[in-house]
DSSP file (Angstrom, degrees, kcal/mol; ACC not computed):
  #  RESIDUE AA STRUCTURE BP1 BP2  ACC     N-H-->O    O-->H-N    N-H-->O    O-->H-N    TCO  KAPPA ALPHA  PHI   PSI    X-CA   Y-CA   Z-CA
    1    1 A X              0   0    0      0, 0.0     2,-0.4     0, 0.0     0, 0.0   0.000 360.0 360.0 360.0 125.0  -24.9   11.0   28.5
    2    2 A X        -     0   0    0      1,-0.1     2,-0.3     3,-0.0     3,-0.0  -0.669 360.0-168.0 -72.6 124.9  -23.0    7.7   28.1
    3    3 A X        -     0   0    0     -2,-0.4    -1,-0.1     1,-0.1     0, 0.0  -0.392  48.9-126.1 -83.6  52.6  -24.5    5.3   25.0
    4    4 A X        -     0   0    0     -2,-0.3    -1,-0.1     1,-0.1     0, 0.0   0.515  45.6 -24.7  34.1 150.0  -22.5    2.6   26.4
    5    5 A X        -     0   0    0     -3,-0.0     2,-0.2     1,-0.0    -1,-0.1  -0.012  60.1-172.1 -32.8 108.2  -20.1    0.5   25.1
    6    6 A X        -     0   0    0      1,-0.1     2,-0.2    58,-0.1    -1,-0.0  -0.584  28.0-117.2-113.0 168.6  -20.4   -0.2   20.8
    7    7 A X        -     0   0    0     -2,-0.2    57,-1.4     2,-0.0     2,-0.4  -0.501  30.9-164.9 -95.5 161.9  -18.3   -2.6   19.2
    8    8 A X        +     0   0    0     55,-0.2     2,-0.3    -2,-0.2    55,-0.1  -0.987   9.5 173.2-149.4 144.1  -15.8   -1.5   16.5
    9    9 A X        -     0   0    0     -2,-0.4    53,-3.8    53,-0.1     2,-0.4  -0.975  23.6-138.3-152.4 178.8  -13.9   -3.3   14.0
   10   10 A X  E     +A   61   0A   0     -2,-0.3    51,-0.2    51,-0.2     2,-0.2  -0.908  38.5 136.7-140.1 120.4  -11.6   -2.7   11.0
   11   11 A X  E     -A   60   0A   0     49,-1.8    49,-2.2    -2,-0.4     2,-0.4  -0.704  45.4 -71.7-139.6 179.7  -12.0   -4.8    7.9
   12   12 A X  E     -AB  59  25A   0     13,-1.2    13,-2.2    47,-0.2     2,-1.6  -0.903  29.3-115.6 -78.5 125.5  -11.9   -4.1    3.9
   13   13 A X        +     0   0    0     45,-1.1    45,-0.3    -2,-0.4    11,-0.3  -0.372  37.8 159.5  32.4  11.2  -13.9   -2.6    1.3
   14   14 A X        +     0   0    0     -2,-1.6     2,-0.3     9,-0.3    -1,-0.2   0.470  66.9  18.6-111.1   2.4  -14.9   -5.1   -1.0
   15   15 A X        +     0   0    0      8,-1.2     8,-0.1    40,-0.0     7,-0.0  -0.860  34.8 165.0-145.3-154.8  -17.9   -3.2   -2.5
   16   16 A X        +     0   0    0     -2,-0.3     6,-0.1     6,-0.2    40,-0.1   0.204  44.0 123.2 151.3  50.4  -19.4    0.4   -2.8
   17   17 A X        +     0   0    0      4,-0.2     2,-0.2     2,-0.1     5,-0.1   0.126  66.0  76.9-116.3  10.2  -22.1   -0.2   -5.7
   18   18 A X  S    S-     0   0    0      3,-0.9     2,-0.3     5,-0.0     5,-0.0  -0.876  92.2-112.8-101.4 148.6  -24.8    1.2   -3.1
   19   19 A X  S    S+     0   0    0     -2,-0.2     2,-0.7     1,-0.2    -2,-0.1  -0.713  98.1   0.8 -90.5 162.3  -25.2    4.5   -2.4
   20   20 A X  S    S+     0   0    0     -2,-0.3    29,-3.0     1,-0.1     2,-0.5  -0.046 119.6  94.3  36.2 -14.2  -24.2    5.5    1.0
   21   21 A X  E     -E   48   0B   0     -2,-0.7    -3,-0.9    27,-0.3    -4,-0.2  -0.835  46.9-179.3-111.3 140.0  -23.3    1.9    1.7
   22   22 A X  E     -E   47   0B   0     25,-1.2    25,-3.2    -2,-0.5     2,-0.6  -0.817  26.4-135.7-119.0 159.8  -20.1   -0.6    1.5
   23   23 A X        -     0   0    0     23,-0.2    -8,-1.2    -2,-0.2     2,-0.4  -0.992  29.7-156.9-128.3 112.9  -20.1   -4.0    2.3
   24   24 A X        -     0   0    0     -2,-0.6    21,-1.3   -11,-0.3     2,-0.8  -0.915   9.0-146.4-106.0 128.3  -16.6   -4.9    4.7
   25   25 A X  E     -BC  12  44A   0    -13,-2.2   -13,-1.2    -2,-0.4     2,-0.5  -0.762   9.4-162.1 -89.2 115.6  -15.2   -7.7    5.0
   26   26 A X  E     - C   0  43A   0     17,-2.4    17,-0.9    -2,-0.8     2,-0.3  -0.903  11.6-157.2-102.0 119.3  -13.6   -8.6    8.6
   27   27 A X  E     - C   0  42A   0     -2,-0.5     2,-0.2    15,-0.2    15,-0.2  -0.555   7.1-167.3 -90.0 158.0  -11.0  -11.5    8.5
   28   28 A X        -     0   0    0     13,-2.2     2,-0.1    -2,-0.3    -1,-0.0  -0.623   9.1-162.4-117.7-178.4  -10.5  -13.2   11.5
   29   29 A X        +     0   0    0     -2,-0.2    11,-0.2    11,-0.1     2,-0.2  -0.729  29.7 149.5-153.8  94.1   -7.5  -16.0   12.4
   30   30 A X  E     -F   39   0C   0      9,-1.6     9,-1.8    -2,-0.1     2,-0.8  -0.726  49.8 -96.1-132.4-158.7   -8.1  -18.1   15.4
   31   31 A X  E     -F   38   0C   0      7,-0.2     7,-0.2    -2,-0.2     5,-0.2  -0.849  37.1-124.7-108.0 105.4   -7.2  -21.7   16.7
   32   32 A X     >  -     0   0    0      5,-0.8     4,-1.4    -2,-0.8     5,-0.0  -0.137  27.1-132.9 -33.9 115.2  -10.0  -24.3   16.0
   33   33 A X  T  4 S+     0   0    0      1,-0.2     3,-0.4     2,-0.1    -1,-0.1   0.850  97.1  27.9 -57.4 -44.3  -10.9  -25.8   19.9
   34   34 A X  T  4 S+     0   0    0      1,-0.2    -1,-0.2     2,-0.0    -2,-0.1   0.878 131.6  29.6-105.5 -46.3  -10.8  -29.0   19.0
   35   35 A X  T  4 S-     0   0    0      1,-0.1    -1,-0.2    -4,-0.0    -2,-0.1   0.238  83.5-144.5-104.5  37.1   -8.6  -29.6   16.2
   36   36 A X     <  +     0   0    0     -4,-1.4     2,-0.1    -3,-0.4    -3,-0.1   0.465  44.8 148.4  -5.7  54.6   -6.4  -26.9   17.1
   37   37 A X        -     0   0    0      1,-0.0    -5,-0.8    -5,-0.0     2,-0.4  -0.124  63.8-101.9 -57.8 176.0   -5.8  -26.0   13.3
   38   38 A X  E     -F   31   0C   0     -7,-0.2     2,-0.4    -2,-0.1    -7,-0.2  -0.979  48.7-160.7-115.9 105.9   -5.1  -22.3   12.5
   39   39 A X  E     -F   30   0C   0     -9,-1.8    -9,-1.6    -2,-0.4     2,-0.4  -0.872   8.7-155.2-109.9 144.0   -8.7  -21.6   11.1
   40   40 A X        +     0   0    0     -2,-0.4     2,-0.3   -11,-0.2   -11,-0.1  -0.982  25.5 163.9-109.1 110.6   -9.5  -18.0    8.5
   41   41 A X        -     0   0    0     -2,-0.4   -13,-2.2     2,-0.0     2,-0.2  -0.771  13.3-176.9-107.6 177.2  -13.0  -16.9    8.6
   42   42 A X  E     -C   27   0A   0     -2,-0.3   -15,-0.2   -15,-0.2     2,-0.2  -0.806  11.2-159.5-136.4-168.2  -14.4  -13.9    7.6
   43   43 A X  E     -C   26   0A   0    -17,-0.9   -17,-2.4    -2,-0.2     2,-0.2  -0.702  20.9-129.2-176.8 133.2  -18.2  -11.9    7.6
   44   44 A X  E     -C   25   0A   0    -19,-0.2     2,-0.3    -2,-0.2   -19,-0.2  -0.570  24.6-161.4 -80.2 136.9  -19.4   -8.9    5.3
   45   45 A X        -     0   0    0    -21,-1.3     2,-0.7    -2,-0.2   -21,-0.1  -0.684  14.2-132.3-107.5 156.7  -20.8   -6.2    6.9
   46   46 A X        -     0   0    0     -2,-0.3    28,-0.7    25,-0.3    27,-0.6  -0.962  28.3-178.5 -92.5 110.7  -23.1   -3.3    5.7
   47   47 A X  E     -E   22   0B   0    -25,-3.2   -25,-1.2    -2,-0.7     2,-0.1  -0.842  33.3-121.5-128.2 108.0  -22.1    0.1    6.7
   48   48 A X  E     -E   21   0B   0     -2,-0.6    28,-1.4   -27,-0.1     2,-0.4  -0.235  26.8-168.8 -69.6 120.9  -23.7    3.3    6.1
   49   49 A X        -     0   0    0    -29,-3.0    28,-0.0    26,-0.2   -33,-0.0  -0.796   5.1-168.0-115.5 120.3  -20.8    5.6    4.2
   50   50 A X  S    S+     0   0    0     -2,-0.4    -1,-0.2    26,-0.1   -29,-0.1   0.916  83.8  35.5 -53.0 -75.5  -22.3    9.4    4.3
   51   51 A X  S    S-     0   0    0    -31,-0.0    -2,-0.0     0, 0.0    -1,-0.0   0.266 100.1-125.6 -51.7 -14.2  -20.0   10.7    2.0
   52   52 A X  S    S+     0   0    0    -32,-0.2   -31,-0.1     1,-0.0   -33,-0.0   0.878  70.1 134.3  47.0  46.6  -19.5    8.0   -0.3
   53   53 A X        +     0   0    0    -33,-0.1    -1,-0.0     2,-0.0    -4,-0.0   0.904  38.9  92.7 -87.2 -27.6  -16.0    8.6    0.5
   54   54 A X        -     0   0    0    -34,-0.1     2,-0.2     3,-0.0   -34,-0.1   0.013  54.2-177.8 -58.6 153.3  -15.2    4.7    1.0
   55   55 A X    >   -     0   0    0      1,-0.1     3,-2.3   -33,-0.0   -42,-0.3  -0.988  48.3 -75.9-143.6 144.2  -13.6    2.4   -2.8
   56   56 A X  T 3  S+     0   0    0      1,-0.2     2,-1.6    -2,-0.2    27,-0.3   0.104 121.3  32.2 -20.4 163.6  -12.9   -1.0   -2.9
   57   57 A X  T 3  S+     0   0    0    -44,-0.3    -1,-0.2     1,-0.1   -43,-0.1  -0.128  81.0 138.9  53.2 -30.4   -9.5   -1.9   -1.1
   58   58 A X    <   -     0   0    0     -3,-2.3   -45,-1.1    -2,-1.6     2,-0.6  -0.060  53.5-137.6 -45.2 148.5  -10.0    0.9    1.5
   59   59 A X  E     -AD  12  81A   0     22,-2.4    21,-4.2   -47,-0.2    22,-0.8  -0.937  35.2-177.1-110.7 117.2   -9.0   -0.3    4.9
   60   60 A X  E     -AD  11  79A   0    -49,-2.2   -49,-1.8    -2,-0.6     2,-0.4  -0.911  33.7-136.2-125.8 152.7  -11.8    1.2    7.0
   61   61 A X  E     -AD  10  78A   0     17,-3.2    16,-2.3    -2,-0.5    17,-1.2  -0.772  32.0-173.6 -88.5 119.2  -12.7    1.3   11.1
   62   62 A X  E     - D   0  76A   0    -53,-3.8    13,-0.3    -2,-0.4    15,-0.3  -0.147   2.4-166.9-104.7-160.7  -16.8    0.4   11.1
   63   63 A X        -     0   0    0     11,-1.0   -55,-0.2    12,-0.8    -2,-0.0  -0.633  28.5 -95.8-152.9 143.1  -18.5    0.7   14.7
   64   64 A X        +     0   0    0    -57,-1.4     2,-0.3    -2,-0.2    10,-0.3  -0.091  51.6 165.0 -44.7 146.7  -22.1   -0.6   15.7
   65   65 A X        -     0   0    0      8,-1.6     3,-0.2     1,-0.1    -1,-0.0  -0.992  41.4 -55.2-159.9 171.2  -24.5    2.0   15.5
   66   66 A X  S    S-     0   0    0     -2,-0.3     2,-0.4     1,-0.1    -1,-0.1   0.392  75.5 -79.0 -32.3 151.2  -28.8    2.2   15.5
   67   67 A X        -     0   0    0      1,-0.2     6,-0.2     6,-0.1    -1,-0.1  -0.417  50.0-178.9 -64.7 138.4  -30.6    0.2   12.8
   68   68 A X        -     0   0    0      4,-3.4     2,-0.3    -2,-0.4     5,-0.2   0.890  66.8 -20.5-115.5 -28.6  -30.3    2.3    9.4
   69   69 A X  S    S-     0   0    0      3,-1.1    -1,-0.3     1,-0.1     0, 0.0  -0.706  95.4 -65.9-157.1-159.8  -32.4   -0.2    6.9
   70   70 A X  S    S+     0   0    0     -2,-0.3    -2,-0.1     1,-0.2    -1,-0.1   0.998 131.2  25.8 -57.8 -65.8  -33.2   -3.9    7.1
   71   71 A X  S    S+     0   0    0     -3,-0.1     2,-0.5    -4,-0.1   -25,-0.3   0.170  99.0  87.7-109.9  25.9  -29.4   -5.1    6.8
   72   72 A X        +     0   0    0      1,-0.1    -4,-3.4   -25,-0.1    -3,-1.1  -0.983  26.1 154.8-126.6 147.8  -27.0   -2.1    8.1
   73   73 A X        +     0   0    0    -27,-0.6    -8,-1.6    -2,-0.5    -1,-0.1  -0.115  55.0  95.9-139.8   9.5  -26.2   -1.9   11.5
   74   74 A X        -     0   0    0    -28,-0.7   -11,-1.0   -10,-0.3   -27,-0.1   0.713  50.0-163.8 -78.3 -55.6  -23.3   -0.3   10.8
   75   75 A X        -     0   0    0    -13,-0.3   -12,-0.8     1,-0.2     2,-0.4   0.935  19.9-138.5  16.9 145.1  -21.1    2.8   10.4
   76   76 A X  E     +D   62   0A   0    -28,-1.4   -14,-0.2   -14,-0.2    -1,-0.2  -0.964  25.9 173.2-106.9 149.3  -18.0    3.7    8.9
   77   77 A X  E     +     0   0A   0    -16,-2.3     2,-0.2     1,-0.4   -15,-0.2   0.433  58.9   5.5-126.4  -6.5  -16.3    5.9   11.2
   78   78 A X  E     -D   61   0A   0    -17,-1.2   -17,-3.2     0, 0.0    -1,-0.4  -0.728  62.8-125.8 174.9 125.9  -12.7    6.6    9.9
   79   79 A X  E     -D   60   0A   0    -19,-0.3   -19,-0.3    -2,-0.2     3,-0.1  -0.529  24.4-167.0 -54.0 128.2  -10.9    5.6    6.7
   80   80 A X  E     -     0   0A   0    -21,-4.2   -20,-0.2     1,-0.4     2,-0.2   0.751  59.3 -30.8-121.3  -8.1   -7.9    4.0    7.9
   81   81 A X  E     -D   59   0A   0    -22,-0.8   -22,-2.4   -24,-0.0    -1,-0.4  -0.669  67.5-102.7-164.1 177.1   -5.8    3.8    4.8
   82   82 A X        -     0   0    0    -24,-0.3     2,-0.2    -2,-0.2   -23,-0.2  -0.313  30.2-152.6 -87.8 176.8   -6.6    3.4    0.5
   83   83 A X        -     0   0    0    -27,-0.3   -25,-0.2   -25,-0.1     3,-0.1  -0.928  15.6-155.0-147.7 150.9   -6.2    0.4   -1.1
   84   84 A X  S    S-     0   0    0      1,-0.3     2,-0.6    -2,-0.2   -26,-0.1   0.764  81.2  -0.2 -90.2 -59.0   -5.4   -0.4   -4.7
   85   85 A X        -     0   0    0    -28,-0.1    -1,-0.3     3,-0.0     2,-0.2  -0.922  69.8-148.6-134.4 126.6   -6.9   -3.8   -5.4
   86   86 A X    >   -     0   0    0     -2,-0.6     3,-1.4    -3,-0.1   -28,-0.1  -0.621  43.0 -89.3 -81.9 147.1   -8.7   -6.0   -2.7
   87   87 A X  T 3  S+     0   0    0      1,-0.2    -1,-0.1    -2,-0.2    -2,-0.0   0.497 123.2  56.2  10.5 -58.3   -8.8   -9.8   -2.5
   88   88 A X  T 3  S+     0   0    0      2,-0.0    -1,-0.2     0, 0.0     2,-0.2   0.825  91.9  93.5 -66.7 -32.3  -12.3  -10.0   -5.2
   89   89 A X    <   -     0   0    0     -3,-1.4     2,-0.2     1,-0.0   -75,-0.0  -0.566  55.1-179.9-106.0 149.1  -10.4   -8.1   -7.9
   90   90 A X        -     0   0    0     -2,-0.2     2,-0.3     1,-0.1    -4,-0.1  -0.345  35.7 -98.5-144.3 143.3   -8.5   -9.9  -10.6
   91   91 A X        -     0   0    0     -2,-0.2    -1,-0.1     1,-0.1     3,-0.0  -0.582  52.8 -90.9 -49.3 144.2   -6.5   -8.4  -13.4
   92   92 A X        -     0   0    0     -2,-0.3     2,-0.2     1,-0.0    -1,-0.1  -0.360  49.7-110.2 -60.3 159.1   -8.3   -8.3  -16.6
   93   93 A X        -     0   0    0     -3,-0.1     2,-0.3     1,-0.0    -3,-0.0  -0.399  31.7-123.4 -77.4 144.6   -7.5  -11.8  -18.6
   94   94 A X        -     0   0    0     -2,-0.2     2,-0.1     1,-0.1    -1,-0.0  -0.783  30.4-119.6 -98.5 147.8   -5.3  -11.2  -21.6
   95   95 A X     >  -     0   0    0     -2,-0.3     4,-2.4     1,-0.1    -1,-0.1  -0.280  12.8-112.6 -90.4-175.5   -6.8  -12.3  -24.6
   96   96 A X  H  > S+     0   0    0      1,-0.2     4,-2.7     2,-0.2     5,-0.3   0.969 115.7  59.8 -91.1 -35.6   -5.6  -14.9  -27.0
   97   97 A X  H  > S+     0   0    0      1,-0.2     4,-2.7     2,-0.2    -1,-0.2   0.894 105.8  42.5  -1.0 -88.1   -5.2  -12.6  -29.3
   98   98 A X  H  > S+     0   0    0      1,-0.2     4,-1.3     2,-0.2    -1,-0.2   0.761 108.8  60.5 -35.6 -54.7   -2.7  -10.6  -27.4
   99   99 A X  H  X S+     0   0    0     -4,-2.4     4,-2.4     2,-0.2    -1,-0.2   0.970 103.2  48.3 -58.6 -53.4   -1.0  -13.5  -26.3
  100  100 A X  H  < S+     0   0    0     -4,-2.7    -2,-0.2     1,-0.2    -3,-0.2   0.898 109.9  53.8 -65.2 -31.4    0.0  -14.9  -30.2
  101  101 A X  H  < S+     0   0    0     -4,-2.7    -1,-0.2    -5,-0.3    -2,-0.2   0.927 106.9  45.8 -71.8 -46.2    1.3  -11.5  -31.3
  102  102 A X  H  <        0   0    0     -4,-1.3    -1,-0.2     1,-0.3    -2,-0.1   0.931 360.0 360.0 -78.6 -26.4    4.0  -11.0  -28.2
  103  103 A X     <        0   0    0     -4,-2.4    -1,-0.3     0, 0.0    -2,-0.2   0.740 360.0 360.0 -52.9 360.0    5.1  -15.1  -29.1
């Protein structure tokens, strides 16, 4: 039995503080129509993670699937490589401390 055609896309990580769910971020690139700039949006997803295999950075492939709660609509269906640090995350701040001692 066919379910017909589901959408898939492939985005980052950028949380996993839910259990069974990650929130991916898909960037986009496209040409504005009218002021034909080179425009970057994005949009966070919610995606139900079984395993709780997905971590921040991961680059993962999501695909549409039934409603699972209120806000996922989601799936992750295949890790598609790790990631060390994503976009949100920062080196820690050196303190001032730290700083006068190496001067």
């Amino acid at each position: 039995m066919d379910r017909g055609k589901r959408k898939s896309r492939a985005g980052v990580v950028v949380s996993n503080k839910m259990n069974k769910t990650v929130v991916v971020e898909i960037e986009r690139v496209f040409q504005h129509p009218f002021y034909h700039k080179v425009v970057r949006a994005s949009n966070k997803f919610k995606a139900h993670d079984e395993q709780n295999a997905c971590n921040v950075g991961d680059l993962v492939e999501i695909m549409e699937t039934r409603p699972i709660s209120a806000d996922k609509r989601w799936r992750v269906v295949k890790i598609l490589g790790k990631g060390k640090l994503s976009g949100h995350e920062r080196p820690k701040k050196r303190e001032k401390n730290e700083e006068e001692q190496e001067t």
